[in-house]
Structures are given as C-alpha cells and as structure tokens.
VEXVEXDREN-948352 format. One record per residue (C-alpha): residue number from 1; residue in one letter; x, y, z. Coordinates in nm, 4 decimals, decimal comma, always signed. Layout:
ATOM_NUM_A_X_Y_Z
...
***
This chain:
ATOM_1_X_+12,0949_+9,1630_+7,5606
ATOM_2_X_+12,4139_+9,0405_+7,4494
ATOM_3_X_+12,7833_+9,1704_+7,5867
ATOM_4_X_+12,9990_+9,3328_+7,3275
ATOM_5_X_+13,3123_+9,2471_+7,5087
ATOM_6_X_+13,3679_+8,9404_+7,7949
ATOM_7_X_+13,3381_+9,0293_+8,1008
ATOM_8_X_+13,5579_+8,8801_+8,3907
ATOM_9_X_+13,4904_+9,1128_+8,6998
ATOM_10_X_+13,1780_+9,2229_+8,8321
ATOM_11_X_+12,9984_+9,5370_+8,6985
ATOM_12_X_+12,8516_+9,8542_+8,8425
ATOM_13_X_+12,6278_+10,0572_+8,6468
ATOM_14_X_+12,9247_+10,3186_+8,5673
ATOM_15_X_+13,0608_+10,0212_+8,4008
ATOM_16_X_+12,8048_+9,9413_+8,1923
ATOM_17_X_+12,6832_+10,1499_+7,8373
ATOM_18_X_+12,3892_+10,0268_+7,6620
ATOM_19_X_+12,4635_+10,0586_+7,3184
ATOM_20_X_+12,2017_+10,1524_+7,0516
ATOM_21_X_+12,0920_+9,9478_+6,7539
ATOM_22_X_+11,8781_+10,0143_+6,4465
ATOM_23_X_+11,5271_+10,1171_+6,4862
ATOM_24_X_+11,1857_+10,1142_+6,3148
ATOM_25_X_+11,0408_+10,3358_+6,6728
ATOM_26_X_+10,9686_+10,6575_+6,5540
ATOM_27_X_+10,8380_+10,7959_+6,8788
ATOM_28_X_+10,8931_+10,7036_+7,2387
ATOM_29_X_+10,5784_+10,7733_+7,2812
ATOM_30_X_+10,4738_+10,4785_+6,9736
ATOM_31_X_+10,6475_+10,1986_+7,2672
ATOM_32_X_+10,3748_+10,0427_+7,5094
ATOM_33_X_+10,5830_+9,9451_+7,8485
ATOM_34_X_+10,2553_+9,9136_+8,0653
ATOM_35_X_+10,3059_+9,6208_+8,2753
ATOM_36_X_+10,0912_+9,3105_+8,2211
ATOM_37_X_+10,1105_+9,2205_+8,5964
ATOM_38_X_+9,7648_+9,2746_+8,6730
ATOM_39_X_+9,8464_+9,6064_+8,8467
ATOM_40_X_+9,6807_+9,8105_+8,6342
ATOM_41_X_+9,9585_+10,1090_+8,5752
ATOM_42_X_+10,0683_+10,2067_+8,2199
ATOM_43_X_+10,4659_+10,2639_+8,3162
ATOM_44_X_+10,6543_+10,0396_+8,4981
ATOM_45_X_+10,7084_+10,2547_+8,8179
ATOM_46_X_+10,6166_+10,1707_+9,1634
ATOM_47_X_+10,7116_+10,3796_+9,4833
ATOM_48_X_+10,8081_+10,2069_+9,7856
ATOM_49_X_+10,5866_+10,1458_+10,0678
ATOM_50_X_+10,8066_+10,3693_+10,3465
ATOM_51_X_+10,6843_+10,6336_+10,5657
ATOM_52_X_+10,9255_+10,8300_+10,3875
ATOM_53_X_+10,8331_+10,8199_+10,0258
ATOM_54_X_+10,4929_+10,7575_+9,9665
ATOM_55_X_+10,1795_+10,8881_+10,1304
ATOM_56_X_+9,8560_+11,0274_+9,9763
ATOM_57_X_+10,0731_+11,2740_+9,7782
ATOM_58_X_+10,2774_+11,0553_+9,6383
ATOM_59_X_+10,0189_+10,7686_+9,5639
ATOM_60_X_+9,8077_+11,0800_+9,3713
ATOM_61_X_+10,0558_+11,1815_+9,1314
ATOM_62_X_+10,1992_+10,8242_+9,1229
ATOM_63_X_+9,8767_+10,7220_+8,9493
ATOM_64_X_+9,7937_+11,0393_+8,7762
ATOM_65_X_+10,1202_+10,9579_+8,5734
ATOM_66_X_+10,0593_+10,5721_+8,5874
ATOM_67_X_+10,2347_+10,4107_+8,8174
ATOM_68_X_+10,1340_+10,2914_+9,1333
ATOM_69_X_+10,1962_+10,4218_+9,4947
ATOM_70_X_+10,1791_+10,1581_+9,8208
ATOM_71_X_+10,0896_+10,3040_+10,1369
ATOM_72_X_+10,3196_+10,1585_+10,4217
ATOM_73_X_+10,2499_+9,8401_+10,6653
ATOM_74_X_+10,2690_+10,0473_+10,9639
ATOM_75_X_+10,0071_+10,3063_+10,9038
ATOM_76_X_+9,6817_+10,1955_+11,0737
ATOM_77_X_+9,4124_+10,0452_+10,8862
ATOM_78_X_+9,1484_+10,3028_+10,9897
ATOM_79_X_+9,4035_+10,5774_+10,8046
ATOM_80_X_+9,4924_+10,3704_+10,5053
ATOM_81_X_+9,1049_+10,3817_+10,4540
ATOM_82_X_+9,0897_+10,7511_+10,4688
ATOM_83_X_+9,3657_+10,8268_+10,2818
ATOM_84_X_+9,2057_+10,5878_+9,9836
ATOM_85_X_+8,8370_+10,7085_+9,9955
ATOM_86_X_+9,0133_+11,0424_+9,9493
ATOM_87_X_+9,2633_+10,9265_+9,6399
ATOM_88_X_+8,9250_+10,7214_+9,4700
ATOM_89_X_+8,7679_+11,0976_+9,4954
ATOM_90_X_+9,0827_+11,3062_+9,3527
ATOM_91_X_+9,0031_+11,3874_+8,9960
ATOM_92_X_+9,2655_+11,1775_+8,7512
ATOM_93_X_+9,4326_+11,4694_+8,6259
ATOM_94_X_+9,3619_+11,7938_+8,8307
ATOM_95_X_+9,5654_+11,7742_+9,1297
ATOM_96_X_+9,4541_+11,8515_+9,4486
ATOM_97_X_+9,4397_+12,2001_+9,5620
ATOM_98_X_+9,5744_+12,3835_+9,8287
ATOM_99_X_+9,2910_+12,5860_+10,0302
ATOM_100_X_+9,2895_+12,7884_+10,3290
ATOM_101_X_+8,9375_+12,9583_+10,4735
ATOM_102_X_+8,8936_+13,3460_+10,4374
ATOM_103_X_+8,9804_+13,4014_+10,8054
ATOM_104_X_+9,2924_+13,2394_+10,7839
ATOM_105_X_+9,5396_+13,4558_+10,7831
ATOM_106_X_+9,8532_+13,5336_+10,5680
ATOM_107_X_+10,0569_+13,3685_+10,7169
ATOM_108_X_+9,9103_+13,0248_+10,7380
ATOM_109_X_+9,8776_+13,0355_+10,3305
ATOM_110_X_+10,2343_+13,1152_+10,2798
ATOM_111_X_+10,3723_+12,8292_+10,5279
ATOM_112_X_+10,0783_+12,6190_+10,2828
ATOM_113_X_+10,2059_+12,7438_+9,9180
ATOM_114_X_+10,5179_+12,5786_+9,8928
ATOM_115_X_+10,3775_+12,2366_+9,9229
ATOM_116_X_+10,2886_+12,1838_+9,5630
ATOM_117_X_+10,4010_+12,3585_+9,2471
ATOM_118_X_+10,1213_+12,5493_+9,1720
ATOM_119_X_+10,2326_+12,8517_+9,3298
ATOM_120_X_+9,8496_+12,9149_+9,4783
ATOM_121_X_+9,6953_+12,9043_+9,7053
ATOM_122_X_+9,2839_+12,8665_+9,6693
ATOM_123_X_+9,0303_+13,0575_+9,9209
ATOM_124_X_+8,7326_+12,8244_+9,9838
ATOM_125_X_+8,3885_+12,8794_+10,1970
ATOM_126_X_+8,3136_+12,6290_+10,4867
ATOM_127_X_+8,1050_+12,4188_+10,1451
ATOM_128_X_+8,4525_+12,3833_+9,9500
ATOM_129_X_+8,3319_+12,6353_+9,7120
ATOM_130_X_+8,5808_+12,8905_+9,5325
ATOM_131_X_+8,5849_+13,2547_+9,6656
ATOM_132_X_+8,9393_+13,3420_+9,5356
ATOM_133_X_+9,2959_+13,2414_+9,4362
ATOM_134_X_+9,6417_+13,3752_+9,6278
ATOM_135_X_+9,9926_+13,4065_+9,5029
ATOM_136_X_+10,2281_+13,4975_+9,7254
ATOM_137_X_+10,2713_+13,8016_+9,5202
ATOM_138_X_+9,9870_+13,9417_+9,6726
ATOM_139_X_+10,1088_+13,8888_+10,0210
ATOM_140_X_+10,4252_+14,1510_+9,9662
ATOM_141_X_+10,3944_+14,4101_+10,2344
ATOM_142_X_+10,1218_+14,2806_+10,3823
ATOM_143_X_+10,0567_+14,2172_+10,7179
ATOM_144_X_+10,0773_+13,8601_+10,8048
ATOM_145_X_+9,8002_+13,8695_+11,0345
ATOM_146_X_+9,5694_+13,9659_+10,7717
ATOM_147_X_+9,2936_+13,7153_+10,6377
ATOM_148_X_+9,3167_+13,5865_+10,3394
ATOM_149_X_+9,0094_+13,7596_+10,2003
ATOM_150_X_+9,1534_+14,0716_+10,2225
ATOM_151_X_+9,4721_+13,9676_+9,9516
ATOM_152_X_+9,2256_+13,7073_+9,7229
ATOM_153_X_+9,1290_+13,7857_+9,3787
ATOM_154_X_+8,9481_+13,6033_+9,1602
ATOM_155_X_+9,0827_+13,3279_+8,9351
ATOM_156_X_+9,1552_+13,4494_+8,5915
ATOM_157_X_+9,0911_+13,1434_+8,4158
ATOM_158_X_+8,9042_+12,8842_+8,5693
ATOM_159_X_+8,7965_+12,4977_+8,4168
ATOM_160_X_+8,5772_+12,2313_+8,4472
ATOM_161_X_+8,6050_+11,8505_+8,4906
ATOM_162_X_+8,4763_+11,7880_+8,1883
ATOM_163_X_+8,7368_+12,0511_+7,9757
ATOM_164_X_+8,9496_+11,8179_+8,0950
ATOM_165_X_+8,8587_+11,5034_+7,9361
ATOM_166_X_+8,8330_+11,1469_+8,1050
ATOM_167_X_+9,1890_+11,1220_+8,1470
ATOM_168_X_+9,1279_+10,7988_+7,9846
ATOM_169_X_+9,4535_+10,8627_+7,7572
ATOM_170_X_+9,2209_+10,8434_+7,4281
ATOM_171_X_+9,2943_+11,0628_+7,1945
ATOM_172_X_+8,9558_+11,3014_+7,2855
ATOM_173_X_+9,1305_+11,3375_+7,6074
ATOM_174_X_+9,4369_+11,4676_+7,4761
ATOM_175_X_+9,2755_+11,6502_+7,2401
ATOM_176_X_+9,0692_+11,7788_+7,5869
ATOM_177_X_+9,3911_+11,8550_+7,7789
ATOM_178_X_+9,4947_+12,0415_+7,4488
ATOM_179_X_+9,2106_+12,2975_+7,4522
ATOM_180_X_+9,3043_+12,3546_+7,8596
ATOM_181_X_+9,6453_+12,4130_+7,7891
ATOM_182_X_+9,5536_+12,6989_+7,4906
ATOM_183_X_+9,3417_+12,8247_+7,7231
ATOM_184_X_+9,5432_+12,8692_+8,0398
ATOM_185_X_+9,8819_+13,0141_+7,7521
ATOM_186_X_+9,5757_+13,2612_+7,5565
ATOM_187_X_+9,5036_+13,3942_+7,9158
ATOM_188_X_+9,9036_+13,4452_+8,0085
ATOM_189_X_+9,8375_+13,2195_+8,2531
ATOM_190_X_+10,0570_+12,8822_+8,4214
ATOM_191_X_+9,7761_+12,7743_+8,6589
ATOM_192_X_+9,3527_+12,7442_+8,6898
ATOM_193_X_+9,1423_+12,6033_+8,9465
ATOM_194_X_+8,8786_+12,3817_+8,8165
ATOM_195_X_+8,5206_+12,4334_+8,9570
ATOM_196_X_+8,2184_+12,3156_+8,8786
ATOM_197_X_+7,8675_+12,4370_+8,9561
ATOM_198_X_+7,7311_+12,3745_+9,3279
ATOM_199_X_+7,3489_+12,3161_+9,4012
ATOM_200_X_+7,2073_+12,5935_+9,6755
ATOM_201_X_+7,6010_+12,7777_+9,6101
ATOM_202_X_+7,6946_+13,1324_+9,4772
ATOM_203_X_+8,0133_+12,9663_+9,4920
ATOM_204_X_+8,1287_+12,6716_+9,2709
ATOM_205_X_+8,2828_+12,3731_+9,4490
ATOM_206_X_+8,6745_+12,3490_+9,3924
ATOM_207_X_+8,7719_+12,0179_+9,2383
ATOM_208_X_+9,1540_+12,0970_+9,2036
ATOM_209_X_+9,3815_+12,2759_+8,9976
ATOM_210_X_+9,5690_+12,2451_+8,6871
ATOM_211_X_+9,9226_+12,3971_+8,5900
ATOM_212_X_+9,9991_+12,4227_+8,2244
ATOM_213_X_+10,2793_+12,1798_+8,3004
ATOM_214_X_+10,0632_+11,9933_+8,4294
ATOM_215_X_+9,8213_+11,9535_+8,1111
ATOM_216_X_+10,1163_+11,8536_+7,9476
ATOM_217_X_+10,2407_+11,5852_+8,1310
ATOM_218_X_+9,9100_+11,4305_+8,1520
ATOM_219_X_+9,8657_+11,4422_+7,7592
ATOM_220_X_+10,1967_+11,2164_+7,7879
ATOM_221_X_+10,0864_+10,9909_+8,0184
ATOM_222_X_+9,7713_+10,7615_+8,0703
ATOM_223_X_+9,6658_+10,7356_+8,4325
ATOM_224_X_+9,6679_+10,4074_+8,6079
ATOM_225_X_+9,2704_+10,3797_+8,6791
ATOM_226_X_+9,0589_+10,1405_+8,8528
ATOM_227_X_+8,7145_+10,0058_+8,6134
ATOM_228_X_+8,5380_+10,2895_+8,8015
ATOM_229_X_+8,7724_+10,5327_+8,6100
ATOM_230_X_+8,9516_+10,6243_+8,9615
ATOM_231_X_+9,3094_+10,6629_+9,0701
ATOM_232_X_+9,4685_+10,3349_+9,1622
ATOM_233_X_+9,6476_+10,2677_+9,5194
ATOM_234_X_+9,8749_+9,9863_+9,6583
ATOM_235_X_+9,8707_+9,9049_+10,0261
ATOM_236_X_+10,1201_+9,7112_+10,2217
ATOM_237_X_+10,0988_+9,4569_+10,5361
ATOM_238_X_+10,3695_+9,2285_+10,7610
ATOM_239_X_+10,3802_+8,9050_+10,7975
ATOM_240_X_+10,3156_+8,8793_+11,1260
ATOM_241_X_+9,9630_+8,9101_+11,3399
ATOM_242_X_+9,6000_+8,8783_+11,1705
ATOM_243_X_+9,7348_+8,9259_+10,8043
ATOM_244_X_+9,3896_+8,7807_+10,6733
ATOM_245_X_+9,2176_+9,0226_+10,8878
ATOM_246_X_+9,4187_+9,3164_+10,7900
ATOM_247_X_+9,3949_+9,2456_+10,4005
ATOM_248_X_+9,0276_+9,1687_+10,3979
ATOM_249_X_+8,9789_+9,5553_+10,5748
ATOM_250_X_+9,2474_+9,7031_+10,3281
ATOM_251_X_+9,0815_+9,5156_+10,0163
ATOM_252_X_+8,7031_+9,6615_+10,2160
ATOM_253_X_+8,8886_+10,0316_+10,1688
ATOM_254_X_+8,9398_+9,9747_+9,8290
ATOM_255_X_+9,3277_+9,9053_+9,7641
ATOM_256_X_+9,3829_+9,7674_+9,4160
ATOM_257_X_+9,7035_+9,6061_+9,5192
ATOM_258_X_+9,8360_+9,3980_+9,8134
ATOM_259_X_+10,1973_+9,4179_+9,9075
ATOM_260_X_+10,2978_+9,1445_+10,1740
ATOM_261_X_+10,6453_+9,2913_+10,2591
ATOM_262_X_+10,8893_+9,2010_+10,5085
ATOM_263_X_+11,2947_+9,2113_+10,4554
ATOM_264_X_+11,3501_+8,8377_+10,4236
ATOM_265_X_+11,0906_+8,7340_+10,2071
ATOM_266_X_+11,2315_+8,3501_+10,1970
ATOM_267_X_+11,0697_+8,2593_+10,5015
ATOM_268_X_+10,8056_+8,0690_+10,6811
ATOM_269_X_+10,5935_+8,3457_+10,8095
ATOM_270_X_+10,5785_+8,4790_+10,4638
ATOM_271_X_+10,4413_+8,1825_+10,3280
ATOM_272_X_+10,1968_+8,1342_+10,5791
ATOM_273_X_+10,0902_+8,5292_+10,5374
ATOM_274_X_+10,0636_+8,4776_+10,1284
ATOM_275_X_+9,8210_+8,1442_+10,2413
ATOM_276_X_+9,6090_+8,3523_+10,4599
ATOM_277_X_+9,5986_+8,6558_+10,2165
ATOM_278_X_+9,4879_+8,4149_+9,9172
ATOM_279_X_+9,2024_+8,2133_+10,1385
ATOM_280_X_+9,0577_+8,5450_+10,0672
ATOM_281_X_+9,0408_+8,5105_+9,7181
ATOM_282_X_+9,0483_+8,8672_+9,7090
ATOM_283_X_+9,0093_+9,0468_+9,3131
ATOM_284_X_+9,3250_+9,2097_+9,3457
ATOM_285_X_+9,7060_+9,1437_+9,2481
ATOM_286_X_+9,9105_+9,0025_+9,5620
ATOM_287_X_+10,2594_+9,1205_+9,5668
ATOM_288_X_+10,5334_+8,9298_+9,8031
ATOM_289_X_+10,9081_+9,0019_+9,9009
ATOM_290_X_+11,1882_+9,0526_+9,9178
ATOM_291_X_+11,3711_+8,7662_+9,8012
ATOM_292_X_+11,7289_+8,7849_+9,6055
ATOM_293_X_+11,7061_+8,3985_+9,5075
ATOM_294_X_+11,5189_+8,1527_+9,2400
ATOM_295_X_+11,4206_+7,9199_+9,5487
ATOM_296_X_+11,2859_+8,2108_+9,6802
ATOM_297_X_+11,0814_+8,3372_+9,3989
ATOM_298_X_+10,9534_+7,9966_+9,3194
ATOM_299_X_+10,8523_+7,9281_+9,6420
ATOM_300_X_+10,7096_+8,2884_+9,7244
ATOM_301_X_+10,5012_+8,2100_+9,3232
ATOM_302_X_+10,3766_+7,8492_+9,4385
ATOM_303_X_+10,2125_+7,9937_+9,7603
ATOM_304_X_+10,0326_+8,2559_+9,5819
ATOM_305_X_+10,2264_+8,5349_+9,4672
ATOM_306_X_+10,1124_+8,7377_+9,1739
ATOM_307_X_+10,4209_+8,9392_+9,1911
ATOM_308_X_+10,7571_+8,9373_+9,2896
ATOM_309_X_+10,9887_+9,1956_+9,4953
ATOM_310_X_+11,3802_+9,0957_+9,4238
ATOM_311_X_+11,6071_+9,2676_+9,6219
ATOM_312_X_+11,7696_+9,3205_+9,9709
ATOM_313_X_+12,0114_+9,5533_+10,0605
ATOM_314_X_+12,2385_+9,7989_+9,8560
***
C-alpha cells in the first residue's frame, strides 16, 4: 500500500479511497484469499463468538460459505457439544430445514416459516421422513387451528445428496450444483427438499432443503470442511477456571478451533490459560485476544498462540 498524498491527521474510513491499479485478474473468482492460518475456511471471515451473533445458525451457513463461526464462552459445554454433533451432521450445502409434525397446527408453521429464507415449511413423520411441503400460501383462509396435514402437498421437485455434489468446490461439484439449479428453474420452482431413501420407510428421510439462490451461492463458494468432509466450527473459552478442562471437552465435541477470549488479552491469566490449553497438545488451531499492541501479540505468539485477535473497543 502506498499513500498518494501525505497524510498529517488521522483517518477514518470515509477518508480513505483505495485506488485501483492495472490488472492481469480476470475474475474475482481466479483470486485465492483462503487463509493459511490453519483454520481451515476458504474466505477470510469469522463471526464473533457473542450470544448475539453466532449460534448453530450462524456457524452452519458460516461454513457452508467458508468461513468459520465460534460458539460463545458462556454457553455450557454439554450444549456446545450438541450444537456441534448437530453442525458435523448438517449436509455442506443443503441447509437445514424447517419441519413441523402433521398435527401441528397452522399456526405453529407460520410463527416457524419466517426463520429462514426458504419460504417452507417441511411436514415430517415422528422418523424425519417427508410427508409434504407448506407455503404460507396455502394457509390463506384457513383456520389456524388446523393441522398441517390438512394444507401439505407434496414437493414438486425434490433432490438427493448426491445431485448435489460433495460440496468439495471441484469443478464436478459445481457442475453438480449446476444440474440442481436447471432443475429446480425447468420445474418453475425457487426451492426443493432433498430426501433420500429410508430403510423400513414409505417416507424418505429429509436431509434439508435447497433454494435456487442457494445452489448458486454455493457454486461460488467452497465450504470450510473438516478431513471428514464436514462443516467446520470454532468454540470459545475464558481465561479464568479449569481452561484445560474445558478445552479438552470442547476439542472431545469436535471443535476445529479454540478461541481463548477475554477483553484484555495482555494479561497474566491469558497467558497462563494459552499454557494450559497447549499442555494439551490438542490438533487444532488456538486463537488468543484481544490485544491492540506488538508486546501484546508477541507475547500472546510466544505462549502458544496460533492466531491473533487485535482489537478493543470502537
């Protein structure tokens, strides 16, 4: 980077345009800007571990698109488990679906339907299997009391796990995620479940749902995966209490990445939590912070830190 003019104040972004130079990039799409951190993601985008941003939602479609989701320090372990045995079984590019039971009534599926963008709602038997699709549509001048049996219809287009491709990023999986999207625009239609056959089931078992948007997105981006081809997922602890304890049973559940966070990263108890987190020698990337200094990063690096969080404050 170099400044086109001297500076002598301090900038804001609204001060600052990045001026374009001659290029041999043909594509966006030709630049690689995966991070080589360890972390496993192909962008370089992280969501913050807060109660209010990320949760299983967020850490799904975090990694779908390839970055990486951390699950806050203050959920319980127990729940952090739960939440990743369910993430390491969500399918890297159908999303997870929205399902109520046939007796559930109207009512419950519309206060369900805006919660994703699929505008759907799937009816599944007590085995997870497909019986029908909802739109609320089909809930116009209907009582709300009525199950939802009595508004489903069946799905007009429906997919398999394997239509989609491995989600791998190759190009057979784009070229996979190509066929699904003709598909679902030959059949006049923005969204399909995808099922696949169930042993002992008349029904097949609901695996998620695609939305042509969706489809394309994914043929964009590569998923951030694990070496067993499933979803990634960052978890965060404190510095204070059994840290060792607490990362050994998060790195048990399966989080890929460990995020020792506290506010004022600069300071004893954090280097005494990075100590107890590497006598683990746990297969995973450690992430520490926050500092906003060079002492700090070097020191927060010489105790163990894989990775860096710079930053307090506005």
């Amino acid at each position: 980077m170099r400044f086109l003019t001297a500076p002598t104040v301090d900038l804001t972004y609204n001060d600052v345009f990045l001026v374009p130079s001659h290029s041999e990039v043909t594509s966006r799409l030709d630049v690689d800007i995966a991070p080589d951190d360890g972390t496993g993601g192909t962008i370089p985008l992280v969501s913050a571990n807060m109660t209010a941003v990320t949760g299983r939602r967020m850490v799904e479609t975090m990694a779908r698109r390839g970055g990486l989701g951390v699950l806050p320090q203050d959920i319980p372990v127990e729940v952090i488990a739960e939440v990743v045995r369910r993430v390491k079984a969500a399918h890297p590019v159908a999303d997870t679906a929205l399902t109520v039971g046939p007796q559930d009534t109207v009512l419950d599926l519309l206060h369900l339907v805006d919660r994703r963008n699929h505008g759907a709602v799937c009816v599944v038997d007590g085995d997870g299997g497909l019986l029908g699709v909802v739109r609320p549509r089909d809930c116009e001048d209907v009582d709300r009391f009525a199950s939802a049996a009595s508004v489903m219809h069946p799905a007009s287009v429906t997919l398999t796990p394997a239509e989609l491709g491995g989600g791998d990023g190759g190009e057979d999986a784009r070229q996979a995620l190509r066929a699904a999207f003709e598909r679902l625009h030959a059949a006049g239609q923005d969204m399909a479940p995808v099922v696949e056959p169930a042993a002992g089931s008349a029904a097949p078992a609901l695996r998620g749902v695609v939305t042509a948007a969706g489809l394309l997105r994914s043929s964009l981006f590569t998923p951030s995966l694990d070496d067993a081809g499933r979803l990634r997922v960052g978890a965060a602890l404190g510095v204070n209490g059994a840290v060792g304890d607490k990362a050994a049973a998060l790195v048990e559940a399966g989080v890929d990445v460990l995020v020792v966070d506290t506010a004022h990263g600069h300071q004893q108890s954090m280097l005494d939590a990075l100590a107890a987190v590497r006598a683990l020698d746990a297969p995973v990337p450690v992430v520490a912070g926050n500092v906003v200094s060079a002492d700090g990063v070097r020191d927060l690096v010489e105790a163990g830190a894989d990775i860096v969080k710079v930053g307090v404050g506005p």
